[in-house]
N, C-alpha and C positions, 0 to 999 in steps of 0.2 A: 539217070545218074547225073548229079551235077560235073558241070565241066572245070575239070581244074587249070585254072588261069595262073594259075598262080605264080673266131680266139689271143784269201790274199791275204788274201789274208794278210790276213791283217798282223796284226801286228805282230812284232810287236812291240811297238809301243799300246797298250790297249789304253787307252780312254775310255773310262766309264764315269758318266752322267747320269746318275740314278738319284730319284729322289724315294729312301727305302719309305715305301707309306705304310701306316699301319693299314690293319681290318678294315678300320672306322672309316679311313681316306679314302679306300679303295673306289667307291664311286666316280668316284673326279683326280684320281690320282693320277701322274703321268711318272712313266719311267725311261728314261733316253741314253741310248747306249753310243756310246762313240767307237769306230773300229778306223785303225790306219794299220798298211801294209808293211812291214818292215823285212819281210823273208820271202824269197820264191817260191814255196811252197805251201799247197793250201793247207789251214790249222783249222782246228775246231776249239772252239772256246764256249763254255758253260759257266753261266751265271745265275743265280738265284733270285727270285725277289719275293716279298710275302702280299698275299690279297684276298680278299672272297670270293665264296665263289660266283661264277655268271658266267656270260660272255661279254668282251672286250672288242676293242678295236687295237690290231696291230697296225701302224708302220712304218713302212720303208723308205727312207730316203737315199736312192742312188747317188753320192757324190754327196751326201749330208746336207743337199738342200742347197749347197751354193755353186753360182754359175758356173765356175773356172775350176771349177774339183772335177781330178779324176776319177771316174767311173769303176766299179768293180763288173769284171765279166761274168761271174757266177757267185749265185749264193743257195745255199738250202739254211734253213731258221724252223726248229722243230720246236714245240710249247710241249714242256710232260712228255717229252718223247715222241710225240705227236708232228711229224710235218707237216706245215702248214705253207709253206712257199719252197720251192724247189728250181731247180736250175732252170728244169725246162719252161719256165717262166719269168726269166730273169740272165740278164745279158748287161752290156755297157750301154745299150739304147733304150732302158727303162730308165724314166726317172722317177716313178712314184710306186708304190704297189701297197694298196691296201685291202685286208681283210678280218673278220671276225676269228675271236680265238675263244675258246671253253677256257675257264682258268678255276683253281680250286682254291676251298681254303685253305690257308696255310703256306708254307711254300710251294712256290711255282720254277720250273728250271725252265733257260731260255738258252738255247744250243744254236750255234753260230759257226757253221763251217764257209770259207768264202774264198772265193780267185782274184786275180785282178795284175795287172800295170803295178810297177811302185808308184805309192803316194796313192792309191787309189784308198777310198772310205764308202761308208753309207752309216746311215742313223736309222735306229729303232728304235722307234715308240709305244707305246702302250698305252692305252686311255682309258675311260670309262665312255660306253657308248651313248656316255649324252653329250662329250666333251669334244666330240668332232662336228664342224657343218660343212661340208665340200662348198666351198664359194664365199665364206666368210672368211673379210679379210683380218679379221682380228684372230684364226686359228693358222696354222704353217698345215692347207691341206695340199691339193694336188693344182689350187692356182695358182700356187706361191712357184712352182714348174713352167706354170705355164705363159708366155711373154710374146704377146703377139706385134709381129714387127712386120704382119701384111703379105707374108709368105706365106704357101699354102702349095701343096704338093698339086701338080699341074701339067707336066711333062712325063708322058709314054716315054719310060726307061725301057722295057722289055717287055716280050710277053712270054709268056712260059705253058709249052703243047703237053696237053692232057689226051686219053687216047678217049674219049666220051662224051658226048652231047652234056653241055651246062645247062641243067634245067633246075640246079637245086642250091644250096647256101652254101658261106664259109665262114668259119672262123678264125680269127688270130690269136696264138698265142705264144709270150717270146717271140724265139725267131720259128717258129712253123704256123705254116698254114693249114688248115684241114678243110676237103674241098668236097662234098657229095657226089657221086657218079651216077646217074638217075637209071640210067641205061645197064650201066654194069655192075650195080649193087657194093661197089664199091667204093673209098674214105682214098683222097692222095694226100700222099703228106707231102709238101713244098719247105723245105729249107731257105729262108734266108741270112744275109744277104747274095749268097750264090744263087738262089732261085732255084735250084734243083729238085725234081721228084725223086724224094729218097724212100717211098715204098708205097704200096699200093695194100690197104686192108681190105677183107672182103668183110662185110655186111648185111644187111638184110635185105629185101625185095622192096626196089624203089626207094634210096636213100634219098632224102630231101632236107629238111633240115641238119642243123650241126651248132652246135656251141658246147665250149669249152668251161672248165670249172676253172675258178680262179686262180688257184696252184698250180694249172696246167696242167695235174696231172690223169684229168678223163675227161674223156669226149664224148658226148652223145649227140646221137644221129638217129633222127625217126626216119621209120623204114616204110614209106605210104603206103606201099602196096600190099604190105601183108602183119600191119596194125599194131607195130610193136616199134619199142627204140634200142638200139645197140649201144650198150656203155664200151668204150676204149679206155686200157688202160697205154700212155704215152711213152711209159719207162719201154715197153714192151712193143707198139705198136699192135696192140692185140685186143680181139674184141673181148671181155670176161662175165658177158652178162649180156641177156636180153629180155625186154619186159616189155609184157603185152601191156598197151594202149589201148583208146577208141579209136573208132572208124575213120580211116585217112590221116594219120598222123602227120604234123606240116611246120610248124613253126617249132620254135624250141629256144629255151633260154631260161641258163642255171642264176638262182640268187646270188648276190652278190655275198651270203656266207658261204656257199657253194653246198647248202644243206638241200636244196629242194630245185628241181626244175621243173620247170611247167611246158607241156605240150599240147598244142593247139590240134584237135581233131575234128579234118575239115569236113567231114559226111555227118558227124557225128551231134554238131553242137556244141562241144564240149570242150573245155582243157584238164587233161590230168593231171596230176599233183605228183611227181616221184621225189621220196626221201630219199639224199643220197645213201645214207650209213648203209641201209642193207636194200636197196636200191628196188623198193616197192612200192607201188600205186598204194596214194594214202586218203584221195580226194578227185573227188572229179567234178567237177564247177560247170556249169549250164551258161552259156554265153548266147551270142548272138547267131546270123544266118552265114555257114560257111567261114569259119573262123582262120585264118592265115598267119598273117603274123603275131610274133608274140615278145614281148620285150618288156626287161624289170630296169627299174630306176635301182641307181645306183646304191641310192642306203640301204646299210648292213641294219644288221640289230634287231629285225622284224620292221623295220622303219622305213619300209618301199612299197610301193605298189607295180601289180603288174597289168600290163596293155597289152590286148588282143584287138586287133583289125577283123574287123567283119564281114567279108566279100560282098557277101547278096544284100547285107542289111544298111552298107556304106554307114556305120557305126565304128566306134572302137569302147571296148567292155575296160572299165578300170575294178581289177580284181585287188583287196586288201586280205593280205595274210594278218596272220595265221586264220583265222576264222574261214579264209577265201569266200567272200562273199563278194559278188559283184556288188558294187555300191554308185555306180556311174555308169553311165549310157551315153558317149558323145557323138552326135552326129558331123561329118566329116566328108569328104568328096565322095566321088561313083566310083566304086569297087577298091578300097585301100588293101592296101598289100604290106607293102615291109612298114615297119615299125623301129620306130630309135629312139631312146630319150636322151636328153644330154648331160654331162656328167655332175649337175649341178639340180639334176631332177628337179627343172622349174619349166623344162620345155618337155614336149614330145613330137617327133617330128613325122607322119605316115603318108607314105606315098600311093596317091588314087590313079590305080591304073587306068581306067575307065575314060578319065576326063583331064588327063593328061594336067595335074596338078601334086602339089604337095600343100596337108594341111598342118598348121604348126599351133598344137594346142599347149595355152598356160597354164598349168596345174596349179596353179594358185584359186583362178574361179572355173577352168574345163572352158574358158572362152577360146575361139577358131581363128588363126587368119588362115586366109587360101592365096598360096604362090603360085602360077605359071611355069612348068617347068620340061621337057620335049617328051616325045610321044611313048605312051603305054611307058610311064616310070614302074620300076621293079621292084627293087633293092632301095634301102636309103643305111646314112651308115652316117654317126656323128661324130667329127674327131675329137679326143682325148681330153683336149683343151676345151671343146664347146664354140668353137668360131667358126667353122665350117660346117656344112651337112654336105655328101655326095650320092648324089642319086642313077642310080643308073635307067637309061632310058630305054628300054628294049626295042620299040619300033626304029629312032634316031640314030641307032649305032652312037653313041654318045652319053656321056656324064654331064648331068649339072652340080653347078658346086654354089650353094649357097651360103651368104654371110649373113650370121647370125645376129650381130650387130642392126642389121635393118631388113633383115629376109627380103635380101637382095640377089637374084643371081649374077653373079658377076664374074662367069664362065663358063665355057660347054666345050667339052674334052671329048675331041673323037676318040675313039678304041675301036673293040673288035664287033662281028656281029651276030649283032642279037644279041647283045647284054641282057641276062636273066636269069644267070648261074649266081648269083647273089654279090655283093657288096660289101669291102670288111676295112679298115683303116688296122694300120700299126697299131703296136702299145704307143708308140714315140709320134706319131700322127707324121711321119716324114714319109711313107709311103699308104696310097690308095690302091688295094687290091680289085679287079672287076674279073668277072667268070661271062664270060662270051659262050652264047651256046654253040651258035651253026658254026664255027670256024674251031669249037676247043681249045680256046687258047684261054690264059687268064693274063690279061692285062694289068704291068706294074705301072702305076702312075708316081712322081718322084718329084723332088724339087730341080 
C-alpha cells in the first residue's frame, strides 16, 4: 500500500446606481448599486433589474471600494430568491467578494439585507462574465483592494489547542476556520477574531481535506479512510450529506461558482467531480501517480482550471472543465504536495516535499522556476492580494514566506511542531493560519 506522505443597513438614504440595460446589453452590461446606513437596524431592500438569461459575475465591494469607508459587519444578498452571499462569509475585514450568479430572462430581483457602524456602505455589481479580469487595471477588481506597502503577517499572535494530532487541511471562511481532525474524525470550528473552538462536528473515518464553498455556507471534507466526503451545512454546523468517492480521498477544492468540487483520490488515480446542486459524483478524471493536492484558479464562468499535485509522479495534472480533461502534464520537484494558485491565476505555486523546495509555475506557457525553501514543505497557502505565498515546513518547525514580486523568501517564521495539519490565509490576508501536528495547536500568525 502506498505510504501516505501527505475557507445597516443601510439606508436610509439608498443610492442606487444602476444602468437599467436592455436584453440586447445584457452581455456587457453592468448594474451598481450604492447602499449607506442611515438607521440602527438591519433592513432589507429589494430591487429589480431586467437581463438574459446565463450566469453573471456578482460583486462586492466592502466600504464601495474606497480606502477610508466604513466597512459593513454583515450582509446576506439573495439573486431570485436565491442566496448567493451570506453572513457567514462576510464581516467588516472583507473587502472584496466575488462570485457567479444564474440570472433569467426578464426581470431579476436583487435582495439586500445588511449590518453595520453608521456611515458604513458596500457596492454591488453585476457584469457579464467576460467583463471582469482579476488583475486588470482598467476593471475595479479585487487589486483595486489590494495596496501593497511591504507588510505582511509575520508575528506568532496566538496559538489556539485542539484536542488531535494535525495531520489534515483547513480552511477559511469570514471569520471561521474549519480544521480536519485525522484521529478523531472530527471538523473544529475556530471563531475569529477571539480564536475560540466554538464546536466540534463529527464526520467520517479519517478527515483530511476540507474547503469551503464560496458563500460559506458548506463545507466539505474528504474522509480518507473510508472513501467518501462529508458535506457541512455552516447555518447548522451539521453534516447533511455524505458521498462516496474513490480510493483515499485527499485534496479538495470547491470552484469558484461553488457548483462543482474536485477531490483528489490518492490510491486511486483519480479526481472526482461532485455537482454541488444535488451533491453527486458526475465525473471522475484519470490523473497522475498518488494524486494529493488539489487547487482551482480563481475564474468563475467555467473560465478556470484545475491543479492536481502528483506524489509518486513529481508532476502536477492541469484539469479544464467542463469537459474535465486533463490537457497538461507539468513536471515539477520530488513529491509535491500542497497546491495554491494566486488570485490573478497567472501563477501556481506547489510545494515538493521530498526536496525541500517550492515550484512556481506560469500558466501562461506551464514554464517552472524552483525556490529553496526549509525542510519536508507541506502546506503552501497564497495571500488574497497575491504578494506573498506561505509555506509550511514540517521537518523545520517553521514557515517560509515568499515574495512574489521576485520569488524571494524573505522570511522563516518559527511556530509549532510539525507543521502539517495544513496552511490557510484570511479573507483579509492580515492573519496566517498554521495546524501543528505533535503539540495540537494551530498557530496564528498576525501583523
Amino acid at each position: 500500500m502506498k505510504k501516505l506522505s501527505m475557507l445597516f443597513m443601510f439606508i436610509f438614504i439608498f443610492g442606487l446606481s444602476a444602468t437599467g440595460q436592455t436584453s440586447e446589453e445584457c452581455p456587457v452590461f453592468e448594474n451598481t448599486f450604492l447602499f449607506e446606513r442611515s438607521t440602527k437596524k438591519p433592513e432589507t431592500k429589494l430591487e429589480t433589474f431586467q437581463c438574459t438569461s446565463g450566469e453573471f459575475i456578482l460583486m462586492v465591494y466592502n466600504g464601495a471600494g474606497e480606502d477610508e469607508a466604513i466597512k459593513v459587519s454583515s450582509a446576506t444578498i439573495s439573486i431570485n430568491g436565491n442566496e448567493v452571499i451570506g453572513p457567514s462569509s462576510f464581516n467588516q475585514h472583507i473587502d472584496y467578494i466575488e462570485t457567479t450568479v444564474d440570472l433569467i430572462q426578464g426581470d431579476n430581483s436583487l435582495e439586500v439585507v445588511l449590518k453595520s457602524k453608521p456611515g458604513g456602505k458596500i457596492k454591488v455589481a453585476i457584469v457579464g462574465p467576460d467583463s471582469l479580469a482579476l488583475g486588470d487595471p482598467n476593471q475595479q477588481g479585487i487589486d483595486d483592494m489590494c495596496h501593497d506597502d511591504g507588510m505582511y503577517p509575520s508575528i506568532e499572535k496566538v496559538t489556539i489547542s485542539l484536542e488531535s494530532k494535525l495531520y489534515g487541511e483547513m480552511a477559511v471562511s469570514g471569520k471561521y476556520i474549519y480544521v480536519s481532525n485525522y484521529d478523531e474524525n472530527t471538523v473544529s470550528v475556530i471563531q475569529t477574531p477571539e480564536n475560540n473552538v466554538i464546536g466540534t462536528i463529527g464526520v467520517g473515518d479519517g478527515p483530511l481535506g476540507v474547503s469551503v464553498t464560496p458563500d460559506g455556507g458548506h463545507v466539505y471534507v474528504s474522509n480518507h479512510d473510508e472513501d467518501t466526503v462529508s458535506v457541512i451545512q455552516t447555518l447548522e454546523n451539521s453534516v447533511i450529506g455524505t458521498i462516496g468517492v474513490g480510493d483515499g480521498p485527499l485534496g479538495v477544492s470547491v470552484t469558484p461558482d461553488g457548483k462543482y468540487v474536485y477531490v483528489s483520490n490518492y490510491f486511486e488515480d483519480t479526481v472526482s467531480v461532485i455537482q454541488t446542486s444535488d451533491n453527486t459524483v458526475i465525473d471522475t478524471i484519470v490523473v497522475g501517480d498518488g494524486p494529493f493536492g488539489v487547487s482551482v484558479s480563481p475564474h468563475g464562468c467555467g473560465n478556470y482550471h484545475v491543479y492536481v499535485s502528483n506524489y509518486y509522479e513529481d508532476t502536477v495534472s492541469v484539469i479544464q472543465p467542463p469537459e474535465n480533461t486533463e490537457i497538461y502534464t507539468i513536471v515539477v520537484g520530488d513529491g509535491p504536495h500542497g497546491v495554491s494558485v494566486a488570485p490573478d491565476g497567472e501563477y501556481v505555486y506547489v510545494s515538493n516535499f521530498n526536496d525541500n523546495t517550492v515550484s512556481i509555475i506560469r500558466t501562461s506557457d506551464n514554464s517552472v522556476t524552483v525556490i529553496p525553501v526549509g525542510s519536508l514543505p507541506y502546506g503552501i497557502s497564497v495571500t488574497p492580494c497575491g504578494d506573498y505565498v506561505y509555506v509550511n515546513n514540517y521537518n523545520s518547525d517553521t514557515v517560509s514566506v515568499i515574495r512574489t514580486s521576485d520569488n524571494t523568501v524573505i522570511d522563516t517564521i518559527e511556530v509549532g511542531d510539525g507543521p502539517r495539519g495544513g496552511i490557510a490565509v484570511s479573507p483579509d490576508g492580515e492573519h496566517v493560519y498554521v495546524g501543528n501536528c505533535w503539540d495540537k495547536k494551530v498557530t496564528v500568525i498576525g501583523y
